[in-house]
N, C-alpha and C positions, 0 to 999 in steps of 0.2 A: 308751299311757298318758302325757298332758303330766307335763313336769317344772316343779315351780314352780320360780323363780327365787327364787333365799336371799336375804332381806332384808339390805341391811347393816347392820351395827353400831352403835348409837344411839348411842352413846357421842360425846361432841364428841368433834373432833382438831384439831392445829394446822397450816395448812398454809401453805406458800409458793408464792402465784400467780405462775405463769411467762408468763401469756401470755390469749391471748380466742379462742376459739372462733370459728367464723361466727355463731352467733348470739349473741354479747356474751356470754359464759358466760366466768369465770376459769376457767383447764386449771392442772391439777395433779396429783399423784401421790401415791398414800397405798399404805404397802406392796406397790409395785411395779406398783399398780393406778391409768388414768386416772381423773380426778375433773373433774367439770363445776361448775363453783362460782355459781349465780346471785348478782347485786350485786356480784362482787370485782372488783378491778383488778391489773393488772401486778404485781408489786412488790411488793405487801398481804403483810405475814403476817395470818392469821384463825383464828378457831376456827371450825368448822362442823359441822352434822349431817346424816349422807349419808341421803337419805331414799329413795332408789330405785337398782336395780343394773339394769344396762342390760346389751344382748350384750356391749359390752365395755368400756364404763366406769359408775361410779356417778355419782349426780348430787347434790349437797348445796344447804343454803343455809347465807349465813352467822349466827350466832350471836354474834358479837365482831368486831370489828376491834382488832386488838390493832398493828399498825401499820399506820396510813394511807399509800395513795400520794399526792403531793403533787396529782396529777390529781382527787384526790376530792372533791364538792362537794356538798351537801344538794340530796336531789332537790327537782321545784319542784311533785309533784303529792302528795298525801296518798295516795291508791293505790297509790305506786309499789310493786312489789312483790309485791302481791297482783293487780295488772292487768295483762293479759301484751302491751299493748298496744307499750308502751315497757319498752326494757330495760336502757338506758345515762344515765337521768337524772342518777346518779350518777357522771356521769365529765364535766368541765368541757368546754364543747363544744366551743376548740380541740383539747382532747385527743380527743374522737370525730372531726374532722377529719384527725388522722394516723392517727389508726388506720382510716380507710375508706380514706386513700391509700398505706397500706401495705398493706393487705388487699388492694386493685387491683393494685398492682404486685406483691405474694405470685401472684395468682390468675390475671394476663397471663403470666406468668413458668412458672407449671406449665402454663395451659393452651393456651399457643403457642409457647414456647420464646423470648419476644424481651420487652425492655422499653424504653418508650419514649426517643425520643433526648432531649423534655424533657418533663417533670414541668407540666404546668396549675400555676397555683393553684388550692383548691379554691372554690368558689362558695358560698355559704351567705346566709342571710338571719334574721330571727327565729326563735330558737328554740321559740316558746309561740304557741299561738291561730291556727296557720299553718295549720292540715288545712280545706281546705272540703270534700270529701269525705269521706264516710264511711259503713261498713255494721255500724250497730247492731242488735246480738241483743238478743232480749227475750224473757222469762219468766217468766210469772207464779209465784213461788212463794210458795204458804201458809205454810210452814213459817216465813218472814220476813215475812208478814203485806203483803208490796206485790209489787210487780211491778218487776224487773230490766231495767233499760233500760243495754245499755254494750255491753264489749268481752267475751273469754273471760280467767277467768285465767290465770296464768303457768302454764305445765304442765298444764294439766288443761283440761278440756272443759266446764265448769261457767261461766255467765255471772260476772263479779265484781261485788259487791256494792258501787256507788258511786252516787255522785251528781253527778259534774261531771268534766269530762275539761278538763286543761289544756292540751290540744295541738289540739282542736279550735275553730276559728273561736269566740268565745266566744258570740252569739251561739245557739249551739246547743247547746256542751258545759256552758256557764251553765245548761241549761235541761234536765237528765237527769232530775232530780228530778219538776221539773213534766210532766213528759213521762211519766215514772214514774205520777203521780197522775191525768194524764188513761187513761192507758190501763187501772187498775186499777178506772176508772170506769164504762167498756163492759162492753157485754155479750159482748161477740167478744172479753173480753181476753186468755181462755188461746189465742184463737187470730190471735194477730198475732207471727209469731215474728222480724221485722225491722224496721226503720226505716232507710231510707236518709237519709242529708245529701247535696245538692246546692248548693252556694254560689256563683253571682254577683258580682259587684261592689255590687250594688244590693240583692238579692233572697237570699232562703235558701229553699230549698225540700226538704220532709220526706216522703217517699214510705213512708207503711203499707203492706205486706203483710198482705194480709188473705185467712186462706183460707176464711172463711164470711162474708157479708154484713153489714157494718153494719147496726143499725137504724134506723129516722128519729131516735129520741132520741142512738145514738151518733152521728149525722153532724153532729147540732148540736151536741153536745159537741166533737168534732174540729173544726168551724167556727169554734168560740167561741174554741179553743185557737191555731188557726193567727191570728183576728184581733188575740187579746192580744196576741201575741208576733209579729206580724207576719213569719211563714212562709204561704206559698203550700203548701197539701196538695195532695197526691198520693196515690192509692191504686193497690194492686197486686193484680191479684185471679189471676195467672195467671205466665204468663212474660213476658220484658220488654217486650213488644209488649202487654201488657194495662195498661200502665199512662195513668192518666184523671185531668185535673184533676178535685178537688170542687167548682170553679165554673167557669163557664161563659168566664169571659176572665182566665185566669191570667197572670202580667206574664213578661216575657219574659230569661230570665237569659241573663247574658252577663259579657262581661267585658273589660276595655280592654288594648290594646297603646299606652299615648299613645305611644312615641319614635316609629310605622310609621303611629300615625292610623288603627289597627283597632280596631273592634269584633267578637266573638266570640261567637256565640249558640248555647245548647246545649240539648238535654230531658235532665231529671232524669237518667236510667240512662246519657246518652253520654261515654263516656271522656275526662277531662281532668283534665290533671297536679294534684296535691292541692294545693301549692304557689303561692298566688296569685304572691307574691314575689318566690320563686325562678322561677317559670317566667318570667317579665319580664329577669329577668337570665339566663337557660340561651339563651332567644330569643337576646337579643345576645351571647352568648357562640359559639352556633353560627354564627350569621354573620358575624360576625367571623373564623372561621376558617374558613369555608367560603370567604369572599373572592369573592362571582361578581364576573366582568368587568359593566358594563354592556351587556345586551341578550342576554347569555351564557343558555344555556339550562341551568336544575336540574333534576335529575330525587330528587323526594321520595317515598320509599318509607313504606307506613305512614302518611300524611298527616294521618289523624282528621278533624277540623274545620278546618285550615286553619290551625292552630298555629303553622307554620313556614312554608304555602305563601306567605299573604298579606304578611307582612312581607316575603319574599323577593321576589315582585312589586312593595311599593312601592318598594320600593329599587332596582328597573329590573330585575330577572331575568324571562327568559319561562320557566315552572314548569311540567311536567308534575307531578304528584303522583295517585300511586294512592295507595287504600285499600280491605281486604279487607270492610269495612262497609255496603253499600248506603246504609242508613238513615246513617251519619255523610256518605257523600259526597253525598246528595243535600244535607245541611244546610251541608258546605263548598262546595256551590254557590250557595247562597241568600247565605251569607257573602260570598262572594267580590262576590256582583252588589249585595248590602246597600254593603260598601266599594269598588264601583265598580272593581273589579280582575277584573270576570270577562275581560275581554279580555287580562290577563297570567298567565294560570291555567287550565291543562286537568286536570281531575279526572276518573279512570278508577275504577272497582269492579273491581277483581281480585283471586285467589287468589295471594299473594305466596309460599305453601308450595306450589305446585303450578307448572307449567310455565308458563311465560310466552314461549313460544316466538310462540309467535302472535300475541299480543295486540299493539294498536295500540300500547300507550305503548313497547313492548320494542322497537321498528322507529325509532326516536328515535338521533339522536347526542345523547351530551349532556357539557356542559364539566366539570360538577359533578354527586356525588350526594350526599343528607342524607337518612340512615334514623335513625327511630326504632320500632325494633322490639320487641313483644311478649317472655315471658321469656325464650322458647323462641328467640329469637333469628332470624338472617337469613341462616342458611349455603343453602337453594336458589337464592334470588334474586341473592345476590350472585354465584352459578356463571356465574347467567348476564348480569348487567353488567361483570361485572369482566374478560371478554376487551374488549373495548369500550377499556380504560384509562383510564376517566375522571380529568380531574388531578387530581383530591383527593375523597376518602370523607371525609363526616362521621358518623360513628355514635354516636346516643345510644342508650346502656343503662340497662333495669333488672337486669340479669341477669350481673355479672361474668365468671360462667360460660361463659356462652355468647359475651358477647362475645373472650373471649379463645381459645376454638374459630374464632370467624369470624375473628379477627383472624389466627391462624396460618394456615388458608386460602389467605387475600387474601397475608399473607408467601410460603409456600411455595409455592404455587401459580401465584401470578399474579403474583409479581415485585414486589410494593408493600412500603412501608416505613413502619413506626409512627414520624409524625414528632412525633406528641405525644399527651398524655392526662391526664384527670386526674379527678376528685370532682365532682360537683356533691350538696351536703345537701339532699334534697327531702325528708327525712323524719327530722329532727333527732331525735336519742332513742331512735331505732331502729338495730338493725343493714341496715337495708337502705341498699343501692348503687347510687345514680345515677350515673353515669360518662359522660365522651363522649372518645373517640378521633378522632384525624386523620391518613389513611394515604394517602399520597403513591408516586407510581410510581417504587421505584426506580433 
């Protein structure tokens, strides 16, 4: 027979925030028990109602601020709070800037035992209208008489009920509502349970999930809606490989590097950074530290599209770059010969989580490597470049975790040394952590 878990106490209480969570949550204590405080900051006294007891802490929200931390600042979205998209609007965005660069060095610290010899600055760019990706849930409910188009709320599994998101590309997050009205307008509308955003420099393009057919009248309605609002549609009728423009010569998204003279060309579902901004400055951020010689050979793990390789070829590097993607590397070949660098760029398809003993690109000396790997990180591949000695690793993360597993590694193992690291904000407002690391051979 389960045991329920005893609700806590409803009762407000007054508490003193010591600290943030990983997920931006104030931590606290309330008779000798932790407390997860959504909305608080460091410092904050508050009042709060604990609304749920967890295996071993309760989770509250606040009720009062009874004293502010001076970090506190009027969030900039009206949802905040109720949208569990963003969870730090609340905290002035310098101040989310040290706290990701102490969460980094908290999180290299436990999980390699070493902290860098110097500290990045962090990198950042506009806080609001930055996201051109995105995967909106949708939901028709009666009960509110429209149809839900957003993110999940805070805590719970239930789409939130909004109309305009202000961290998405505004072009798109402007348009929740209308997006709302078209879809509540179909006949397939209880059954379109996503909409993807794909953004461009030029173009936006919105990918339907559709798991029963439009009909002729809903295609015109979707047609009318993409030409008002000048979105390119997309529909998905299956897994990623079923997705079809709704007309017949859809425009070609992409997206510029001007300082390297690249163009970038991508379809709807292929991974790239959310961040127009920020990725233009993370580019010259990692090359800069990566430093090739002229005519020096890089070896880029994780590639994508060509994100890092092409700019590191106009700059005179000869680039191998693998990626575990077929469908991306055939498109970072198209790239490469679009901007006239396929002759500085060999792009391979392989398993970066599986042995690379054999493969052509691992038969390579090479001067430099620049990975940017997946959450789960890059500890098999790095087993096997890192007897090699390459003179410097650049590693971008999204995954603090794991990069501070790979990073002790490459320390204990291989003799290399953390000669620097730092933040990079590709996702301002959130608790997530962009970081890039530079490890040099002891």
């Amino acid at each position: 027979m389960s045991r329920r878990r005893k609700r806590p106490d409803p009762a407000p209480v007054e508490l003193v925030i010591d600290g943030l969570d990983e997920q931006a949550r104030g931590t606290a204590t309330c008779e000798g028990r932790p407390v997860r405080v959504d909305a608080a900051l460091p410092g904050e006294r508050v009042s709060v109602v604990r609304t749920r007891s967890r295996g071993g802490y309760d989770e509250a929200q606040v009720e009062r601020v009874l004293e502010a931390s001076g970090d506190r600042v009027e969030p900039g979205c009206r949802y905040f709070g109720l949208c569990g998209a963003c969870t730090l609007q609340h905290m002035a965005p310098p101040a989310q800037l040290r706290l990701k660069s102490q969460r980094l060095l908290d999180t290299l610290e436990a999980e390699s035992g070493v902290l860098p010899e110097r500290l990045l600055e962090p990198l950042s760019g506009e806080p609001w209208g930055y996201r051109r990706r995105a995967r909106l849930g949708v939901r028709d409910v009666p009960k509110k008489g429209r149809v839900l188009v957003g993110f999940r709320e805070r805590n719970a599994s239930y789409l939130a009920d909004m109309l305009s998101c202000e961290v998405l590309i505004p072009e798109a997050g402007h348009r929740l509502e209308a997006l709302s009205e078209l879809i509540g307008s179909l006949s397939v509308s209880a059954r379109i349970p996503q909409v993807e955003v794909a953004a461009g420099d030029d173009v936006v393009a919105l990918v339907f999930r559709v798991l029963d057919p439009p009909t002729p009248d809903d295609l015109l309605k979707i047609s009318a809606f993409g030409a008002r609002y000048d979105f390119d549609i997309y529909l998905q009728t299956g897994g990623p490989g079923t997705v079809r423009a709704l007309t017949e010569s859809p425009r070609q998204l992409g997206y510029r590097l001007p300082a390297y003279d690249v163009e970038i060309h991508f379809q709807p579902g292929d991974f790239l950074q959310v961040n127009g901004v920020l990725n233009q400055r993370m580019v010259d951020h990692a090359l800069e530290l990566l430093s090739p010689t002229p005519g020096g050979h890089v070896l880029e793990l994780f590639s994508g599209l060509g994100n890092f390789s092409l700019p590191l070829a106009r700059r005179g590097a000869r680039v191998t770059a693998v990626e575990g993607d077929e469908g991306l590397v055939k498109r970072a070949r198209a790239n490469a010969a679009a901007n006239g660098l396929e002759d500085r760029v060999s792009f391979f398809a392989g398993d970066l989580f599986a042995s690379a003993a054999n493969a052509p690109w691992a038969q390579g000396s090479y001067e430099s490597v620049l990975l940017d790997p997946p959450r789960a990180g890059a500890r098999r591949v790095l087993e096997q470049i890192a007897p090699a000695r390459p003179h410097r690793i650049v590693y971008v993360s999204c995954n603090p975790e794991t990069l501070g597993g790979d990073i002790g590694l490459l320390v204990r193992r291989f003799g290399y040394r953390l000669a620097a690291a730092g933040v990079m904000d590709m996702f301002p407002h959130t608790g997530h952590l962009e970081s890039i690391a530079v490890l040099e051979p002891a």
